[in-house]
HTML snippet that shows the backbone in 3Dmol.js (N, CA, C, O; Angstrom):
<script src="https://3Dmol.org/build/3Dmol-min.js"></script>
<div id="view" style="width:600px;height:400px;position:relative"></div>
<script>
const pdb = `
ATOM      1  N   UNK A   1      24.968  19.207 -41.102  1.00  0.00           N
ATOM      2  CA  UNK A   1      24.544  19.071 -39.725  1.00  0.00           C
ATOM      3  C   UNK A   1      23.033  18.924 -39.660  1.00  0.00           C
ATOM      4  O   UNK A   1      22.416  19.357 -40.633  1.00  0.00           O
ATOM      5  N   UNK A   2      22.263  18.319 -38.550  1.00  0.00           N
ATOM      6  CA  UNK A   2      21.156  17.617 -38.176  1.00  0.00           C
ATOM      7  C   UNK A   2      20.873  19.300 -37.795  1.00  0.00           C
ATOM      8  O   UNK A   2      21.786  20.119 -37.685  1.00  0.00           O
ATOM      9  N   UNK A   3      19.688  19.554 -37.656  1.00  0.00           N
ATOM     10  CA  UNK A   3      18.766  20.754 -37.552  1.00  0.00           C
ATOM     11  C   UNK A   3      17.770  20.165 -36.268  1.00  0.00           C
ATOM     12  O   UNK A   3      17.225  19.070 -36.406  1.00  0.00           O
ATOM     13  N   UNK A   4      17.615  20.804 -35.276  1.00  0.00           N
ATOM     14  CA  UNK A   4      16.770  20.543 -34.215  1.00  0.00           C
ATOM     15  C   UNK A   4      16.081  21.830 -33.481  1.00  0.00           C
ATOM     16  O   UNK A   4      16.502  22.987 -33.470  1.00  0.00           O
ATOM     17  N   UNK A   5      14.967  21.330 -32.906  1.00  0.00           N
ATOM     18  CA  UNK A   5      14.321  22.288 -32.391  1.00  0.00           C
ATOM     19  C   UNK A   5      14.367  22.002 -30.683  1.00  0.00           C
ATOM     20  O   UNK A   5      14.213  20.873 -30.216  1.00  0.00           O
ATOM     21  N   UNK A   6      14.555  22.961 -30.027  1.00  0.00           N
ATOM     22  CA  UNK A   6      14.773  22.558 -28.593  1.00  0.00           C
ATOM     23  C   UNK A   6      14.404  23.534 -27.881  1.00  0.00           C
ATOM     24  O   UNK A   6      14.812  24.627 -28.274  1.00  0.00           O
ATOM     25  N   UNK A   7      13.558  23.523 -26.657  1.00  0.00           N
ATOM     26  CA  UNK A   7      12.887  24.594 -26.167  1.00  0.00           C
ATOM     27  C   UNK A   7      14.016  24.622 -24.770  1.00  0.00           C
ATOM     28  O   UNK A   7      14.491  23.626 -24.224  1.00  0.00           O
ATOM     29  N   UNK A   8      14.298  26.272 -24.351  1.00  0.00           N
ATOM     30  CA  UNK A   8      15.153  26.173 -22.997  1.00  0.00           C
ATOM     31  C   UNK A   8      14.276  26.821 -21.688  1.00  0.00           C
ATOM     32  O   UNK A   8      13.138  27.271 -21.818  1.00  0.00           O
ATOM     33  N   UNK A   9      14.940  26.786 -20.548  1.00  0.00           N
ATOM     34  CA  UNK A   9      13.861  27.310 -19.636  1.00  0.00           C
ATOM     35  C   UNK A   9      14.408  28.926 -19.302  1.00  0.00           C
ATOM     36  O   UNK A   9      15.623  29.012 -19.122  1.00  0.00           O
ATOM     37  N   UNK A  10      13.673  30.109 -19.214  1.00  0.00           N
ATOM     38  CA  UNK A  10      13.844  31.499 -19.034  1.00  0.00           C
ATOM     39  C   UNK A  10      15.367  31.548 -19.154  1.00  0.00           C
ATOM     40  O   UNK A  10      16.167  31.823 -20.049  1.00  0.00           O
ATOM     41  N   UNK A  11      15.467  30.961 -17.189  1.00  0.00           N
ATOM     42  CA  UNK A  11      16.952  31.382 -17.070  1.00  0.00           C
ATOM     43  C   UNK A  11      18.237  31.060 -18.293  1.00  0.00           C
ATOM     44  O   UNK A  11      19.166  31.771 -18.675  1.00  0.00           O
ATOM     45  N   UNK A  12      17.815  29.685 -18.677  1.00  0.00           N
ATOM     46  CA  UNK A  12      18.683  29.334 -19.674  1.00  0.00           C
ATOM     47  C   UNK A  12      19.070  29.740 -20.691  1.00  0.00           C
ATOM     48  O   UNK A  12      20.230  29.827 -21.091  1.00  0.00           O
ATOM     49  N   UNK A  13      17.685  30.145 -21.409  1.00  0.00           N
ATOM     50  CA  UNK A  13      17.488  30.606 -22.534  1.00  0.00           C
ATOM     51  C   UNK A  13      18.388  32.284 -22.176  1.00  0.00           C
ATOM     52  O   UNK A  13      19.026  32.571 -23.189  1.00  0.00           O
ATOM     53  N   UNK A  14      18.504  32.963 -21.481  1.00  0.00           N
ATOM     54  CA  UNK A  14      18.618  34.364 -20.872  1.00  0.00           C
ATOM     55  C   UNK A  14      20.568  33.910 -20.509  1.00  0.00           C
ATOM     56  O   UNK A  14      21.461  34.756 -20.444  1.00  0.00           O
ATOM     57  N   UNK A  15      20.668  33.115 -20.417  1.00  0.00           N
ATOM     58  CA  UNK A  15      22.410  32.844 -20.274  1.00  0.00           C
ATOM     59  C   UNK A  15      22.826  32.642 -21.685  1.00  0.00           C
ATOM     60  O   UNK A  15      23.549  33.465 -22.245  1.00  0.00           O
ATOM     61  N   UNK A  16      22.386  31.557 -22.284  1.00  0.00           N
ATOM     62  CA  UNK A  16      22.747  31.791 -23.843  1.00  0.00           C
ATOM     63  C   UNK A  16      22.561  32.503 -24.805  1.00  0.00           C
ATOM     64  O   UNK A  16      23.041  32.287 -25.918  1.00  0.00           O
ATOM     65  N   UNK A  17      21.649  33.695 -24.429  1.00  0.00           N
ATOM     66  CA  UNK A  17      21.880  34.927 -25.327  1.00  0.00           C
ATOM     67  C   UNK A  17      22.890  36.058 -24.466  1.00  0.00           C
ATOM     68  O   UNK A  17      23.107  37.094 -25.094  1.00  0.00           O
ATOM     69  N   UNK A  18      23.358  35.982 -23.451  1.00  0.00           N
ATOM     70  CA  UNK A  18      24.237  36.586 -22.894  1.00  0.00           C
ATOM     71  C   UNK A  18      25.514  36.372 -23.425  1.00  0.00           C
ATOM     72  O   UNK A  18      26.439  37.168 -23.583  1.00  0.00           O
ATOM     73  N   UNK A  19      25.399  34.812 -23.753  1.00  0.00           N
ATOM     74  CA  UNK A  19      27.472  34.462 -23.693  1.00  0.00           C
ATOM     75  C   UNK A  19      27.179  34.609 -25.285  1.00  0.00           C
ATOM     76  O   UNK A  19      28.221  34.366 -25.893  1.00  0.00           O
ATOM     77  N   UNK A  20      26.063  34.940 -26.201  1.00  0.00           N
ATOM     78  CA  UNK A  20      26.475  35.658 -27.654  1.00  0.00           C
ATOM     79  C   UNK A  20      26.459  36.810 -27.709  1.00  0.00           C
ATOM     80  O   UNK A  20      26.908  37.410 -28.685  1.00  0.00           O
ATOM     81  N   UNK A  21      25.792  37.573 -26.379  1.00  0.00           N
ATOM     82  CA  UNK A  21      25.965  38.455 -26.940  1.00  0.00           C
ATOM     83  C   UNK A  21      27.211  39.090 -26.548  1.00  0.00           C
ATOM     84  O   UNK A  21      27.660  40.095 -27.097  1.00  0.00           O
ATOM     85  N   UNK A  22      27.638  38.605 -25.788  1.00  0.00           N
ATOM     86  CA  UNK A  22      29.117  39.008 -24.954  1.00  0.00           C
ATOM     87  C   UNK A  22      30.183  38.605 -25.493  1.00  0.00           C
ATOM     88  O   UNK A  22      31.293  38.590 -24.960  1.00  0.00           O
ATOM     89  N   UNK A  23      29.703  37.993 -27.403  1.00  0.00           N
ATOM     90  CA  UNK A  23      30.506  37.442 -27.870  1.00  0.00           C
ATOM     91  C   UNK A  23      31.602  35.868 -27.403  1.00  0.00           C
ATOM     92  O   UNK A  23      32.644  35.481 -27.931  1.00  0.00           O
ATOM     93  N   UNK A  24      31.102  35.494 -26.658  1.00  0.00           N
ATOM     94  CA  UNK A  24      31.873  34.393 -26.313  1.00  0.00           C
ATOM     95  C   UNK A  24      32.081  33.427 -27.356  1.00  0.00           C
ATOM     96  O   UNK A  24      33.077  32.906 -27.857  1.00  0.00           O
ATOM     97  N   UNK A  25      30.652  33.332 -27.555  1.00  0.00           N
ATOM     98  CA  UNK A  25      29.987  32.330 -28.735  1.00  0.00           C
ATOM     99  C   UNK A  25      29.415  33.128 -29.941  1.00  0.00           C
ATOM    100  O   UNK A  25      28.990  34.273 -29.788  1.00  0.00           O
ATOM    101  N   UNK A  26      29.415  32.462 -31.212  1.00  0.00           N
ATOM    102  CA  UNK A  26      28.715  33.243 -31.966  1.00  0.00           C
ATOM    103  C   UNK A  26      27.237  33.066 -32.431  1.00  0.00           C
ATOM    104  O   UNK A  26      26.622  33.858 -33.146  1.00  0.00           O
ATOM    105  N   UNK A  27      26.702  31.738 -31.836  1.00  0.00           N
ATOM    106  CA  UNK A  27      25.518  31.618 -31.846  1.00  0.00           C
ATOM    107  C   UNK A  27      25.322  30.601 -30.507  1.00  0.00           C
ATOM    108  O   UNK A  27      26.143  30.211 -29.677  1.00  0.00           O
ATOM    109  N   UNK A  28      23.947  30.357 -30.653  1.00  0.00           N
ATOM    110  CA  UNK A  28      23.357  29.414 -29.335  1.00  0.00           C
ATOM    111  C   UNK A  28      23.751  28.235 -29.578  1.00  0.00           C
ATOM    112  O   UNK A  28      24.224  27.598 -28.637  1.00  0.00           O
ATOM    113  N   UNK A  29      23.647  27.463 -31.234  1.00  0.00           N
ATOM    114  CA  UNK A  29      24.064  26.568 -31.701  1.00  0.00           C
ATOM    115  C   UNK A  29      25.488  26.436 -31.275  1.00  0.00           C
ATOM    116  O   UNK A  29      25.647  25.440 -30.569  1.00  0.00           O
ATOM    117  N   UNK A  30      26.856  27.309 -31.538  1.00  0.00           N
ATOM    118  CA  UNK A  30      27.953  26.934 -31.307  1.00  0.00           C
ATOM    119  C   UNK A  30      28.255  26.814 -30.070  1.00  0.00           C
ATOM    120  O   UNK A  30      29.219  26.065 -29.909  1.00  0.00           O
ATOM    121  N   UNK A  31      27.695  27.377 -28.840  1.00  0.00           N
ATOM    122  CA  UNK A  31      27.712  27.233 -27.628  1.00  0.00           C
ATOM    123  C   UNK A  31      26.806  25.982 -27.069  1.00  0.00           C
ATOM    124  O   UNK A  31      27.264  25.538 -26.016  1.00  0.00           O
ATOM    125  N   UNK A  32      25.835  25.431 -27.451  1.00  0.00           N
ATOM    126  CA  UNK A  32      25.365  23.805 -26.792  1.00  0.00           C
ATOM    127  C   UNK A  32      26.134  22.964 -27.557  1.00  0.00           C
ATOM    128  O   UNK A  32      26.548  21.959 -26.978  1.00  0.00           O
ATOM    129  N   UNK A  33      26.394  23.098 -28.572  1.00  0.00           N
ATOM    130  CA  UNK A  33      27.459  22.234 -29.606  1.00  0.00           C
ATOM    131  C   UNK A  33      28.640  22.063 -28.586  1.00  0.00           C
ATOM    132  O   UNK A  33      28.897  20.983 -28.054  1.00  0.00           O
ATOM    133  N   UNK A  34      29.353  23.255 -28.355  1.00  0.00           N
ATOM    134  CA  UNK A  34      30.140  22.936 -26.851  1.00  0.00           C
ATOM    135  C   UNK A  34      29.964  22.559 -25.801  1.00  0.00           C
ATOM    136  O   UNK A  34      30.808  21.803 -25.319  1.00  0.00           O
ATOM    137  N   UNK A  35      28.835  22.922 -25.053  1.00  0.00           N
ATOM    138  CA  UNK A  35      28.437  22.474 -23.791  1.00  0.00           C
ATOM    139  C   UNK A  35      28.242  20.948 -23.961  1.00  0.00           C
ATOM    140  O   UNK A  35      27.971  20.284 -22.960  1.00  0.00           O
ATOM    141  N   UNK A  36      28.362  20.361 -25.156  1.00  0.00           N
ATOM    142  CA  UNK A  36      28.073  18.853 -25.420  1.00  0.00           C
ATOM    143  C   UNK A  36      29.084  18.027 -25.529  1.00  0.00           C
ATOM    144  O   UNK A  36      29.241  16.981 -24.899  1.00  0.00           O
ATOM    145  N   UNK A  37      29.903  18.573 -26.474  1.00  0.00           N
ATOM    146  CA  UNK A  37      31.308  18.258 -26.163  1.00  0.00           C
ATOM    147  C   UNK A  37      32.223  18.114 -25.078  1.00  0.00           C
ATOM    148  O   UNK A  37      33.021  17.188 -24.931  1.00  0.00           O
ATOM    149  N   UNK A  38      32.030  19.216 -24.237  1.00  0.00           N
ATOM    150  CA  UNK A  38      32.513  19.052 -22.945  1.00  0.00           C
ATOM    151  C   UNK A  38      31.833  18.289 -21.986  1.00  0.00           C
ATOM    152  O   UNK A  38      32.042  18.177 -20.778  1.00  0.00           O
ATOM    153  N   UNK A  39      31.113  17.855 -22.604  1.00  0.00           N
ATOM    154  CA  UNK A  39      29.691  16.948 -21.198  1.00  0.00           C
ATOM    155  C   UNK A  39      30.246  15.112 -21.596  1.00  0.00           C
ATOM    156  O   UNK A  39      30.418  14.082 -20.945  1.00  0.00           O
ATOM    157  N   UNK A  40      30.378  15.612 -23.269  1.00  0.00           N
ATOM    158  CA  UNK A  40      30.926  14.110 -23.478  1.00  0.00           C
ATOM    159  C   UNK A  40      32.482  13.758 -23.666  1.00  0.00           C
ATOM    160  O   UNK A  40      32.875  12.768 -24.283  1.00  0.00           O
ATOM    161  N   UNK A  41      33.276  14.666 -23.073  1.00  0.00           N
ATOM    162  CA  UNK A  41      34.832  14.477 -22.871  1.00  0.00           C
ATOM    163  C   UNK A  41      34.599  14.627 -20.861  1.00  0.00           C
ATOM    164  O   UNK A  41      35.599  14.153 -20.323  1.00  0.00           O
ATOM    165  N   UNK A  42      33.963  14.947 -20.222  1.00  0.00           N
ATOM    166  CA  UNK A  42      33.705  14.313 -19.073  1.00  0.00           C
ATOM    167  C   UNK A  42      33.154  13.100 -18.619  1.00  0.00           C
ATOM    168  O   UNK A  42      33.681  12.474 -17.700  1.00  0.00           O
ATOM    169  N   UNK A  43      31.806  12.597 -19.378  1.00  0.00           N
ATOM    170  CA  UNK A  43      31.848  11.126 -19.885  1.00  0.00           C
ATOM    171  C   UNK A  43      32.479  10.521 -19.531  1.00  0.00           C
ATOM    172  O   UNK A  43      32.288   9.765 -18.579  1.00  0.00           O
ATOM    173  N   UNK A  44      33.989  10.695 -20.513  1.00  0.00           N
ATOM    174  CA  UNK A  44      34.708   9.784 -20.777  1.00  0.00           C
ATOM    175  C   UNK A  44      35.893   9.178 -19.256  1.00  0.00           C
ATOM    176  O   UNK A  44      36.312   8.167 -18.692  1.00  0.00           O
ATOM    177  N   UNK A  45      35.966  11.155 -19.230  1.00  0.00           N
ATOM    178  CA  UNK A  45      37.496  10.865 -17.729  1.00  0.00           C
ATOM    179  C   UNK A  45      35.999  10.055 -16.861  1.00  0.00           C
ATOM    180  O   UNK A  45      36.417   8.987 -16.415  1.00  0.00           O
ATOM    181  N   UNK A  46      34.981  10.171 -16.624  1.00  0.00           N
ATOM    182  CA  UNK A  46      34.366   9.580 -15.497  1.00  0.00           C
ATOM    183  C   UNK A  46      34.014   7.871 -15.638  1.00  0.00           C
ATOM    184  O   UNK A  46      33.695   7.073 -14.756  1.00  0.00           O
ATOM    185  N   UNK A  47      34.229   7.650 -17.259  1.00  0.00           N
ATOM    186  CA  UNK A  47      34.293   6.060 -17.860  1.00  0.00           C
ATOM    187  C   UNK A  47      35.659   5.634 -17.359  1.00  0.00           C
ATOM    188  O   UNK A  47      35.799   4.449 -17.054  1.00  0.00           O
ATOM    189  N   UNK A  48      36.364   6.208 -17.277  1.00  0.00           N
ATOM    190  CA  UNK A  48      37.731   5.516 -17.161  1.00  0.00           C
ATOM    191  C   UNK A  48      38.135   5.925 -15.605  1.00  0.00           C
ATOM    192  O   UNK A  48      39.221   5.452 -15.269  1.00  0.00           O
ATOM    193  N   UNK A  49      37.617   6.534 -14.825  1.00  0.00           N
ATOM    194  CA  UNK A  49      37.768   6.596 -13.473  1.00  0.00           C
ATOM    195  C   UNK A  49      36.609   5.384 -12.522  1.00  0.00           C
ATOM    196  O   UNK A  49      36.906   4.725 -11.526  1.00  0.00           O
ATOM    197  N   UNK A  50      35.499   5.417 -13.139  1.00  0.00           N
ATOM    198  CA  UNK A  50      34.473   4.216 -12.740  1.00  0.00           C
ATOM    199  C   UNK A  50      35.756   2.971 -13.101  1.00  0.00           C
ATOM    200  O   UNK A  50      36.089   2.437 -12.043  1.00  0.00           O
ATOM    201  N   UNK A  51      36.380   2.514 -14.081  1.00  0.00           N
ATOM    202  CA  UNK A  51      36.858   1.323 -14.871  1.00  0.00           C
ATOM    203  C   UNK A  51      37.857   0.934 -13.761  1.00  0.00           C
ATOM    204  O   UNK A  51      37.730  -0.113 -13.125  1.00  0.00           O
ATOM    205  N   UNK A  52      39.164   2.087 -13.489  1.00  0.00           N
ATOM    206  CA  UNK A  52      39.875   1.533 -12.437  1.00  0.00           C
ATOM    207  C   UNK A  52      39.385   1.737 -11.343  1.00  0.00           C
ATOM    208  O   UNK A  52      40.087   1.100 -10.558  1.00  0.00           O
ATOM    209  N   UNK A  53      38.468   2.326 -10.709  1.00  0.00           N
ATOM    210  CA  UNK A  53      37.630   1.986  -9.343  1.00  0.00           C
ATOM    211  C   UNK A  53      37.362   0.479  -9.663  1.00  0.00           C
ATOM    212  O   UNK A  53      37.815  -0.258  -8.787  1.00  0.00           O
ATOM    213  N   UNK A  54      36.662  -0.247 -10.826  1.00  0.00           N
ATOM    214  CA  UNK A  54      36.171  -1.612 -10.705  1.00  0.00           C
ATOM    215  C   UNK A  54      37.608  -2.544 -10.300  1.00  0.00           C
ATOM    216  O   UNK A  54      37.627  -3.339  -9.359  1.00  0.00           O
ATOM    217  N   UNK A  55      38.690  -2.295 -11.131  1.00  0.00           N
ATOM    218  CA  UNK A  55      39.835  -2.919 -11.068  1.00  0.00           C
ATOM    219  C   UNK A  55      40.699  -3.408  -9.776  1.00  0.00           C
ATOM    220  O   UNK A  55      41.405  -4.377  -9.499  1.00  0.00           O
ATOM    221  N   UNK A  56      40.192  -2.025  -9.036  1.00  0.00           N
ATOM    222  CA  UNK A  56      40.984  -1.639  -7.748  1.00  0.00           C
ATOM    223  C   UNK A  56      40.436  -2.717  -7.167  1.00  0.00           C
ATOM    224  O   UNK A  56      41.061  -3.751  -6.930  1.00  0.00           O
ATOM    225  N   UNK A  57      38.915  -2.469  -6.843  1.00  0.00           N
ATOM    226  CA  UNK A  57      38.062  -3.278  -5.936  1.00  0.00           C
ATOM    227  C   UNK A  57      38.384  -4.662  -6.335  1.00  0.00           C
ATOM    228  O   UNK A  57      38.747  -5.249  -5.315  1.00  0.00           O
ATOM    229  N   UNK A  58      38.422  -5.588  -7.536  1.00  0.00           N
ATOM    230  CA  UNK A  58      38.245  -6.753  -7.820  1.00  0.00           C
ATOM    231  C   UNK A  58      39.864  -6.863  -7.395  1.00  0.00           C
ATOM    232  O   UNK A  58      40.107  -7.833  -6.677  1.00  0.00           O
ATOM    233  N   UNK A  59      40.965  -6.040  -7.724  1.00  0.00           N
ATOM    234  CA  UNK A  59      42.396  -6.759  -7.775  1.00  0.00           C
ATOM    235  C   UNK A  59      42.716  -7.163  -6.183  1.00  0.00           C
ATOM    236  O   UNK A  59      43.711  -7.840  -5.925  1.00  0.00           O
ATOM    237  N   UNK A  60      41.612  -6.605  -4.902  1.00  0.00           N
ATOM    238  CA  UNK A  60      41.942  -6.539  -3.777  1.00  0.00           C
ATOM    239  C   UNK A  60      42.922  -5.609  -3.486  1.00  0.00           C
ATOM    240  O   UNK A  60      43.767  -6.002  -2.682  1.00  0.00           O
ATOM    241  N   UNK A  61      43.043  -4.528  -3.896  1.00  0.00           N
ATOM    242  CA  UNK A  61      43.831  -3.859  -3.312  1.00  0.00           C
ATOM    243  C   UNK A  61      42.953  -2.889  -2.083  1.00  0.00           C
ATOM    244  O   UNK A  61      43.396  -2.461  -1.017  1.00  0.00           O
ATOM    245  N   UNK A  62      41.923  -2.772  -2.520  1.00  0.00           N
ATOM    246  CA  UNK A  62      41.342  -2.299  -1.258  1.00  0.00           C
ATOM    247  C   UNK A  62      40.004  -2.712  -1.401  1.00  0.00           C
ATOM    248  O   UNK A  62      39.334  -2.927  -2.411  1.00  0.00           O
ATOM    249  N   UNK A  63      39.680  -2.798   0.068  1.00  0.00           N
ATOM    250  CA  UNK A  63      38.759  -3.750   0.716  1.00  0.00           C
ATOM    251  C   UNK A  63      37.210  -2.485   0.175  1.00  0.00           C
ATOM    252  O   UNK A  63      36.090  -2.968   0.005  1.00  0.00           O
ATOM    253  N   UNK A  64      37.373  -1.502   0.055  1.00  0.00           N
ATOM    254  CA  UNK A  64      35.643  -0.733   0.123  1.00  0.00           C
ATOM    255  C   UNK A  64      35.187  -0.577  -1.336  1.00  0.00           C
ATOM    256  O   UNK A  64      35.991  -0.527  -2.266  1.00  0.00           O
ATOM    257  N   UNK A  65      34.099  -0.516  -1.459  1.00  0.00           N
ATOM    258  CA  UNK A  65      33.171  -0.094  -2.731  1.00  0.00           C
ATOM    259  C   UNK A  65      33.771   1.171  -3.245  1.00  0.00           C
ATOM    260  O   UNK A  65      34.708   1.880  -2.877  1.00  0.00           O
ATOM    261  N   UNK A  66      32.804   1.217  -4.340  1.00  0.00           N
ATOM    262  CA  UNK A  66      32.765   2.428  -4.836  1.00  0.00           C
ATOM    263  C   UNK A  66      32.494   3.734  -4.339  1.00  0.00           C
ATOM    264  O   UNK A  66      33.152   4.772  -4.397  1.00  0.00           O
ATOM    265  N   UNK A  67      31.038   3.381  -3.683  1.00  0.00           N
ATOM    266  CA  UNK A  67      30.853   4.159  -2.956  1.00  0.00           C
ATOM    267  C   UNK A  67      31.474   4.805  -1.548  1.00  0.00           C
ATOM    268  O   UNK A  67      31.517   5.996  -1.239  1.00  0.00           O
ATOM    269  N   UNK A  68      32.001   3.502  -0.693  1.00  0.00           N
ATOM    270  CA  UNK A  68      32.787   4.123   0.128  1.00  0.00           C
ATOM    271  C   UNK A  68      34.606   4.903  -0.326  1.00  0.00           C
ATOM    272  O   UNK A  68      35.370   5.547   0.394  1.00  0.00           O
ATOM    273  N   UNK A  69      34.718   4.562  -1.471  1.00  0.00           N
ATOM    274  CA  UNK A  69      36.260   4.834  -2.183  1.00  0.00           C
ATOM    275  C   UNK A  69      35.863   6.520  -2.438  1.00  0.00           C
ATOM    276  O   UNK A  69      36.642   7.443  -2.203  1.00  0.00           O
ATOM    277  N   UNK A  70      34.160   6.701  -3.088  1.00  0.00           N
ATOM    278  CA  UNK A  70      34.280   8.353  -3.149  1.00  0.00           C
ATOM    279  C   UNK A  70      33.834   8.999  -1.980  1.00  0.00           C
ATOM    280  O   UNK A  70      34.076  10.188  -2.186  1.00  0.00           O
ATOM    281  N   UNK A  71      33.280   8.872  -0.785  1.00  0.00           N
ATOM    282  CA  UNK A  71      32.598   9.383   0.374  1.00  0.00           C
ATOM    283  C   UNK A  71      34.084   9.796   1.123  1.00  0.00           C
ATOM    284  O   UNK A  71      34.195  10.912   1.630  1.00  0.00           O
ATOM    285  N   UNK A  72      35.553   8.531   1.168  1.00  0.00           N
ATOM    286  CA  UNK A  72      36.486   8.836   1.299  1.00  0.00           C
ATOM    287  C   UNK A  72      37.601  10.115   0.851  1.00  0.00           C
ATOM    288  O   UNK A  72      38.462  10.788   1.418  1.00  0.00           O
ATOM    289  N   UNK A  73      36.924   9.977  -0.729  1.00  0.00           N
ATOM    290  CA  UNK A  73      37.917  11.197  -1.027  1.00  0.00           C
ATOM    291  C   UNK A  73      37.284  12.780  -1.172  1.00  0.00           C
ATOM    292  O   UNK A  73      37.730  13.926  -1.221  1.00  0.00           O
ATOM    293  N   UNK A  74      36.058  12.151  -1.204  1.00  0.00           N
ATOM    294  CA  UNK A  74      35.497  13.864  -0.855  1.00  0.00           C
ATOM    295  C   UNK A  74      35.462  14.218   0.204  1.00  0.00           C
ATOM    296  O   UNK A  74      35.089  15.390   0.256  1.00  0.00           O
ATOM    297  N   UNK A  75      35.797  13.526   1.722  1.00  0.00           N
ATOM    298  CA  UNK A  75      36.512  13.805   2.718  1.00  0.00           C
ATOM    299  C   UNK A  75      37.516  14.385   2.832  1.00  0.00           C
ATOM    300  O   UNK A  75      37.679  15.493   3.344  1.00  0.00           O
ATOM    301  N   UNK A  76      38.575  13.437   2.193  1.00  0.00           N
ATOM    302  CA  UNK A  76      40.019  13.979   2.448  1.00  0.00           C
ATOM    303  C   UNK A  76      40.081  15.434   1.298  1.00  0.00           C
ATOM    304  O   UNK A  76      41.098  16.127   1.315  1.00  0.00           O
ATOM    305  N   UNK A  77      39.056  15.747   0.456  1.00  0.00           N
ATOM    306  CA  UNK A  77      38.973  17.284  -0.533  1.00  0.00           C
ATOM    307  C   UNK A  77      38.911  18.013   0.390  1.00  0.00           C
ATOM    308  O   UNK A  77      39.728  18.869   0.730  1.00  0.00           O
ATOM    309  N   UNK A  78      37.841  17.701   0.909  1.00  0.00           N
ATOM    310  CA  UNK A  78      37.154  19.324   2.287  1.00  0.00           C
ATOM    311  C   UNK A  78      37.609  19.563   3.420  1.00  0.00           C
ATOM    312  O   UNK A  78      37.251  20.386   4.263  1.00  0.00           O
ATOM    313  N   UNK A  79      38.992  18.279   3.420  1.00  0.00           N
ATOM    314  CA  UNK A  79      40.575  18.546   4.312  1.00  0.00           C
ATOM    315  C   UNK A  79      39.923  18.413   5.716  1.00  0.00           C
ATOM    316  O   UNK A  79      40.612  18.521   6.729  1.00  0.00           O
TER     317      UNK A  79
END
`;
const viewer = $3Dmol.createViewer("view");
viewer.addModel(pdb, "pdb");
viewer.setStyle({}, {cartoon: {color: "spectrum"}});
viewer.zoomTo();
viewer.render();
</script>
């Protein structure tokens, strides 16, 4: 593995010695190693949710953007 140096800010730095020491994680390393992983398996569902938003719009099935397709459904979320 690649070796890096990375500076965090108070609060941050003060959460990731919490979730080791609370045992969650066993170091800071194995916990951003995760937080990365999970940042880039969200990525992905949000690559493939942008992809059929493009599809939708071009196949004509519905007439609004992107933008109006999410302004819509975070409407119909907050009910």
């Amino acid at each position: 593995m690649n070796r890096q140096s990375i500076t965090f800010t108070k609060p941050n730095d003060e959460w990731l010695k919490e979730m080791v020491t609370n045992e969650e994680y066993s170091s800071k390393s194995e916990l951003v190693n995760d937080l990365i992983r999970q940042a880039r398996k969200q990525q992905v569902q949000i690559d493939w949710i942008n992809r059929k938003l493009d599809r939708a719009e071009k196949s004509g099935f519905t007439s609004l953007n992107k933008q109006e397709i999410l302004k819509e459904s975070k409407s119909r979320l907050d009910g």
